[in-house]
C-alpha positions as CSV (number, residue, x, y, z in Angstrom):
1,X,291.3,101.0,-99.0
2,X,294.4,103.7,-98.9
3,X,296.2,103.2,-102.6
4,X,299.0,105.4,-104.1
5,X,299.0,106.3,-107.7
6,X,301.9,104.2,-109.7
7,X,302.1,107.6,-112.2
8,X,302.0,110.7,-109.5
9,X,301.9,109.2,-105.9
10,X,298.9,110.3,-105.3
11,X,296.7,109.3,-102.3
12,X,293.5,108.0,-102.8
13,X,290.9,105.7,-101.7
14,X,288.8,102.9,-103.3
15,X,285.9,100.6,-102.6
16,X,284.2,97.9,-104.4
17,X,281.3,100.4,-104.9
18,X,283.1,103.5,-105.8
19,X,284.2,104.9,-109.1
20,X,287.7,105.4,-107.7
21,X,290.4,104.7,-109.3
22,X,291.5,103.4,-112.7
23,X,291.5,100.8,-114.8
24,X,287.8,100.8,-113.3
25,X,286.2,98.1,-115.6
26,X,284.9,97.7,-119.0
27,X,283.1,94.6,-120.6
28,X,281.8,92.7,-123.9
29,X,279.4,91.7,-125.7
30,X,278.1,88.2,-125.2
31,X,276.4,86.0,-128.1
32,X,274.9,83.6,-125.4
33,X,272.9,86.1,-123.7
34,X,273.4,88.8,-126.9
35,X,273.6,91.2,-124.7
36,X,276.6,93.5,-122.9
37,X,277.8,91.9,-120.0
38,X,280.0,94.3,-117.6
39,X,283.2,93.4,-116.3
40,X,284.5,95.5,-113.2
41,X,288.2,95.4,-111.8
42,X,288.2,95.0,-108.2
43,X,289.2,97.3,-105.9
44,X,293.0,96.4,-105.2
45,X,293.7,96.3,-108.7
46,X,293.0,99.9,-109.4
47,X,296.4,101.2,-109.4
48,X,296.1,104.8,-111.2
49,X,294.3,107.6,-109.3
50,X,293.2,108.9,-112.9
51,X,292.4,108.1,-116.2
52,X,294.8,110.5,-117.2
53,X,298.2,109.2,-114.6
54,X,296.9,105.4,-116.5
55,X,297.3,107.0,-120.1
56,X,300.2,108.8,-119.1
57,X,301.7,105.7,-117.4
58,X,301.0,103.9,-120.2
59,X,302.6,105.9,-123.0
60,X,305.7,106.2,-120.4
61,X,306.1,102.5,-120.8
62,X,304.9,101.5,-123.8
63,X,307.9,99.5,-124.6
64,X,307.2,97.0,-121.6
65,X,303.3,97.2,-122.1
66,X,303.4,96.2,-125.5
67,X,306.2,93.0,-124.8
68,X,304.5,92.2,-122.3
69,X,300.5,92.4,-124.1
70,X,302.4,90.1,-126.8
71,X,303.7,87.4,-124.7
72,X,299.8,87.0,-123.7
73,X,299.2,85.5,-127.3
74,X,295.9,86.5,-128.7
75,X,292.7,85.0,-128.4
76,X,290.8,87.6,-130.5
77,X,288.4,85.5,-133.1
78,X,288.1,88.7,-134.9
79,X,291.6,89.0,-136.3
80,X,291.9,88.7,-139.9
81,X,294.2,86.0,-141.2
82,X,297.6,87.0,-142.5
83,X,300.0,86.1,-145.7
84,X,301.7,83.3,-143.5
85,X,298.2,81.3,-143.2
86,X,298.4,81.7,-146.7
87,X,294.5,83.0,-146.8
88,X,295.0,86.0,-147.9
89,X,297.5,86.2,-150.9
90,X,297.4,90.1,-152.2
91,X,299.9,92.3,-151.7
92,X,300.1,95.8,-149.7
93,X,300.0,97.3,-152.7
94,X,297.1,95.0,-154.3
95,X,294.8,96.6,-151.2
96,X,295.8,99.8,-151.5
97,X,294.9,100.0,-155.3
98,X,291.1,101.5,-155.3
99,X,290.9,101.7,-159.2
């Protein structure tokens, strides 16, 4: 499939077998099977010719990336709780004291 890079213009062509194109895929680990499981964006979705024209892009329009990351919510079980939950009381100050 014919794409154009959305950084540079830049013609280029991907399959669902080739390496072409970026974001290409990336993954997670998985308790059930505790094991890596990959996760690879199809072909059409592959809008930057390079990782670079994606990083590029990106910092271009971090604005709009970030408002629009934070409107997603966040489903990350890893975050750690914050003053408002009122589980964690200390200060900034309180964690940055090491003595």
């Amino acid at each position: 499939m014919k794409m154009h890079c959305k950084a540079c213009g830049k013609k280029y062509y991907v399959t669902e077998n080739s390496y072409n194109g970026y974001p290409y895929g990336s993954g997670y680990w998985s308790n059930d099977i505790d094991g890596y499981v990959r996760a690879s964006v199809p072909a059409h979705q592959r809008v930057f010719h390079s990782r670079n024209c994606w990083e590029y892009w990106t910092a271009k329009n971090i604005d709009a990336y970030t408002l629009w990351l934070h409107s997603m919510g966040n489903d990350d079980n890893n975050v750690q709780p914050t003053n408002r939950d009122n589980s964690i009381n200390e200060t900034i100050e309180e964690r940055n004291n090491y003595g």
